[in-house]
C-alpha positions as CSV (number, residue, x, y, z in Angstrom):
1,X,-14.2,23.5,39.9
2,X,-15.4,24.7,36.8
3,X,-16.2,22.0,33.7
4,X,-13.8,23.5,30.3
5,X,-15.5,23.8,27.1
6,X,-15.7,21.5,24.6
7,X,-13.7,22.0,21.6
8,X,-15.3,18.5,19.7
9,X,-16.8,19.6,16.2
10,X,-20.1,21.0,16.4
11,X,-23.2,20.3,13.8
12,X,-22.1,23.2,12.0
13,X,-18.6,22.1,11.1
14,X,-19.5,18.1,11.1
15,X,-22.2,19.6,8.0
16,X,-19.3,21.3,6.1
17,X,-16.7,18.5,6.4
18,X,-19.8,16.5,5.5
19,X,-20.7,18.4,2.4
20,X,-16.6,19.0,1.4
21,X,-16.8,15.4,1.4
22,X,-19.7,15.0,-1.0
23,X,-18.3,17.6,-3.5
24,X,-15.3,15.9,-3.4
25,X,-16.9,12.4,-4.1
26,X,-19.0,13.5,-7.0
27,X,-15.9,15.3,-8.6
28,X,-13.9,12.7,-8.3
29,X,-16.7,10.2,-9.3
30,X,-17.8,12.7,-12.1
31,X,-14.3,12.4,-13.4
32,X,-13.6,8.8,-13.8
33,X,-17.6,8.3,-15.2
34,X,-16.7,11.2,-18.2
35,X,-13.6,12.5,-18.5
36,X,-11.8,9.6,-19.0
37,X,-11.6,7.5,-22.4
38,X,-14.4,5.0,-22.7
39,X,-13.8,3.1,-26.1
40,X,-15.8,0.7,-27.0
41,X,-14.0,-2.3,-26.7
42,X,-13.3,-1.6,-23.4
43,X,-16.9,-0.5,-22.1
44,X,-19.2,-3.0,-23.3
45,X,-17.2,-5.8,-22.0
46,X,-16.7,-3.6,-18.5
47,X,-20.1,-3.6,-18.9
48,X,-21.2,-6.6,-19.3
49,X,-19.4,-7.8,-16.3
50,X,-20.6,-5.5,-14.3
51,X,-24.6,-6.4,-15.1
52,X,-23.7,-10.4,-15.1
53,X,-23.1,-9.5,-11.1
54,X,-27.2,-7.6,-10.8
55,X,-28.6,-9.2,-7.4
56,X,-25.9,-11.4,-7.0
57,X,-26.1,-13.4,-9.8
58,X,-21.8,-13.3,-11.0
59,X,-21.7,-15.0,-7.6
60,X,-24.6,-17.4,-7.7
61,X,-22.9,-18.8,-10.6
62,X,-19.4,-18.7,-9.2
63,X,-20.5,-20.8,-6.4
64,X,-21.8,-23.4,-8.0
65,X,-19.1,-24.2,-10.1
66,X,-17.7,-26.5,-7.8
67,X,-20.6,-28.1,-7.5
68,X,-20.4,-28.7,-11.4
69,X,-16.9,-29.9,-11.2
70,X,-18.0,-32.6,-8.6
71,X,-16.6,-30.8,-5.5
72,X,-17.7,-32.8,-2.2
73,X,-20.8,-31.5,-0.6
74,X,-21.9,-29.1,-3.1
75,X,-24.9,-27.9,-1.3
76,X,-23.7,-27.0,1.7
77,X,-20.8,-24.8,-0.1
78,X,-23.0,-23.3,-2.5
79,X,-25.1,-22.2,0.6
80,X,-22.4,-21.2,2.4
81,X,-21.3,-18.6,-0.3
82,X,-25.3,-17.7,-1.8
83,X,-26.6,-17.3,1.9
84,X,-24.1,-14.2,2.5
85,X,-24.3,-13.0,-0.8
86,X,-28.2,-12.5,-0.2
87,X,-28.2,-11.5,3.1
88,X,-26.1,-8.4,1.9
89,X,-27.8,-7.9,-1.1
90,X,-31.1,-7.9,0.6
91,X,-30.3,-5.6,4.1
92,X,-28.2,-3.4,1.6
93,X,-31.1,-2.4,-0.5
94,X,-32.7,-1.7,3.5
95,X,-29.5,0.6,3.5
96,X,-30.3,2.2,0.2
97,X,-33.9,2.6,1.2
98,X,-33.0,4.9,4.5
99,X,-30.0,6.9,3.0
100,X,-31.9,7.8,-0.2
101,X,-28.9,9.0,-2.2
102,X,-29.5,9.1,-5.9
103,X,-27.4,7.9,-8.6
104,X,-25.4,9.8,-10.9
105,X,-27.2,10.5,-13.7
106,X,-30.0,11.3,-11.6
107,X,-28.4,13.7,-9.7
108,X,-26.7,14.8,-12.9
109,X,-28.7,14.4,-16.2
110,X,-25.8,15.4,-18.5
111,X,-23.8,12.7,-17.5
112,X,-25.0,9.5,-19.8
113,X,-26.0,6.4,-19.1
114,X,-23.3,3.7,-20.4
115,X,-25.4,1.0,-19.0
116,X,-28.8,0.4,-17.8
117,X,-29.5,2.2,-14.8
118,X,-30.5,0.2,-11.5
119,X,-34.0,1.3,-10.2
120,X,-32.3,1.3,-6.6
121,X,-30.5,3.8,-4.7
122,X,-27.1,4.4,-4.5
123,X,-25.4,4.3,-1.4
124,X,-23.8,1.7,-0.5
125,X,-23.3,-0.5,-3.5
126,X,-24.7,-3.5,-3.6
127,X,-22.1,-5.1,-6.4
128,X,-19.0,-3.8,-3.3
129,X,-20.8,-5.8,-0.6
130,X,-21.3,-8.5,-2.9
131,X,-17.6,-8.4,-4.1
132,X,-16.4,-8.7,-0.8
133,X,-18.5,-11.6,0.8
134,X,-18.3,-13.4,-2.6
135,X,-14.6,-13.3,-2.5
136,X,-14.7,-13.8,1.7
137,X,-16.7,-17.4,1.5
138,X,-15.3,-18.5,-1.7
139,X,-12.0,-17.5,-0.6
140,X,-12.5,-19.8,2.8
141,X,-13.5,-23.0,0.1
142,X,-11.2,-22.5,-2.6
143,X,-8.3,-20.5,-1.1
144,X,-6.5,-20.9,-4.2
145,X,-8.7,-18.9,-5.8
146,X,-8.1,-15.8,-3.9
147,X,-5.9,-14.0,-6.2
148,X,-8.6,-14.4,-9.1
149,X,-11.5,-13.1,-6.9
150,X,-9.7,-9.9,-5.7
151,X,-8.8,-8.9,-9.5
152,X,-12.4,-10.0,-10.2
153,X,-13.9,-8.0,-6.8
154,X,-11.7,-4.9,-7.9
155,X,-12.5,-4.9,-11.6
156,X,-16.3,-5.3,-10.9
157,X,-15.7,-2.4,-8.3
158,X,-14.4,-0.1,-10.5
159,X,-17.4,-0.5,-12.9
160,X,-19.6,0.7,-11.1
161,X,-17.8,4.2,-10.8
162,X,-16.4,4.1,-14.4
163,X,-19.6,3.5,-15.9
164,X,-21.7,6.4,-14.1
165,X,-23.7,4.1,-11.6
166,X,-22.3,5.1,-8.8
167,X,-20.3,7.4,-6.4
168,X,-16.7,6.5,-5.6
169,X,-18.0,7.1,-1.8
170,X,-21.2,4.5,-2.2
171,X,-18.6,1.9,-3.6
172,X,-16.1,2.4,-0.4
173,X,-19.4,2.0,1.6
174,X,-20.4,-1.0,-0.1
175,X,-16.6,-2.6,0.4
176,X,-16.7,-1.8,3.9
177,X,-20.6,-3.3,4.1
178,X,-19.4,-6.4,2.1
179,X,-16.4,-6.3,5.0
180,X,-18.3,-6.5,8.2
181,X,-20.9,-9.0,6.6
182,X,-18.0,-11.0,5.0
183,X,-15.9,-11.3,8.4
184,X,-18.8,-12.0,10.6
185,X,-19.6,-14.8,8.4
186,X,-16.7,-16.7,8.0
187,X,-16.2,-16.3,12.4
188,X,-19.5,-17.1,12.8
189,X,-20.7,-20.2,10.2
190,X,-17.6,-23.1,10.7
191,X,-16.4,-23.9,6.6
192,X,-17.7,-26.7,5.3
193,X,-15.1,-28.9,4.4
């Protein structure tokens, strides 16, 4: 009896697809970062939310609003949304470390800089993961605040590609990051209520 061959992708084609896929992404992101309008009134706000969420902070802040208001047990909410947030943030710049793909305008000096560049890596991004645990454990407090965080998670999302600091690619990355973190976390730490 004689084993047939295996028609699975070899390295050979798995690198094309693989580098199709890259062109792709840097076209694509290349293309919303500086071929589309980016007036001023429209930028520096966009940018300014977009560097109020560096290392988590957007969601430091958003968690201890609550807390603010007088929300019962503060703490333990405000932990139960900051723990996530840096446990993603910090095993996400691990994640940057080992994949090593530059940003943009590193990769592409005539594309310009609308805001300050991050001193990280690229891939995944750091804001997506953040995004989507953020909007996970608030969303598991304050369910009522749902539809608010996903405009908020989507708008930050969109930023990060618009304003040259990242790939499209490192921003689905960081959503689907942000996804497993997120879900693990609200099946695995009971709400507080």
């Amino acid at each position: 009896m004689s084993i047939p061959p295996d028609h699975g992708p070899t390295d050979a084609t798995t690198a094309v697809l693989a580098g199709r896929l890259d062109r792709l992404d840097r076209a694509v992101s290349r293309r919303l970062a500086m071929d589309w309008p980016h007036p001023h009134w429209f930028t520096v706000p966009l940018g300014l939310l977009s560097l109020s969420a560096n290392y988590g902070v957007l969601w430091y802040v958003l968690c201890l609003v609550p807390w603010i208001l007088g929300a019962d047990q503060p703490l333990w909410k405000a932990l139960y949304v900051a723990v996530p947030v840096t446990l993603v943030e910090t095993t996400g710049f691990l994640v940057k470390q080992l994949v090593g793909r530059v940003r943009p305008p590193v990769a592409d000096p005539t594309q310009p800089e609308q805001i300050p560049l991050p001193v990280s890596k690229s891939f995944p991004s750091s804001h997506a993961s953040m995004a989507v645990v953020g909007t996970c454990t608030l969303g598991m407090l304050y369910p009522q605040w749902i539809p608010a965080l996903v405009v908020l998670s989507l708008v930050l999302t969109f930023s990060r590609v618009y304003l040259g600091v990242h790939y499209l690619g490192d921003v689905l990355g960081g959503l689907g990051y942000g996804l497993m973190w997120g879900v693990a976390w609200v099946l695995l730490v009971p709400t507080p209520v």
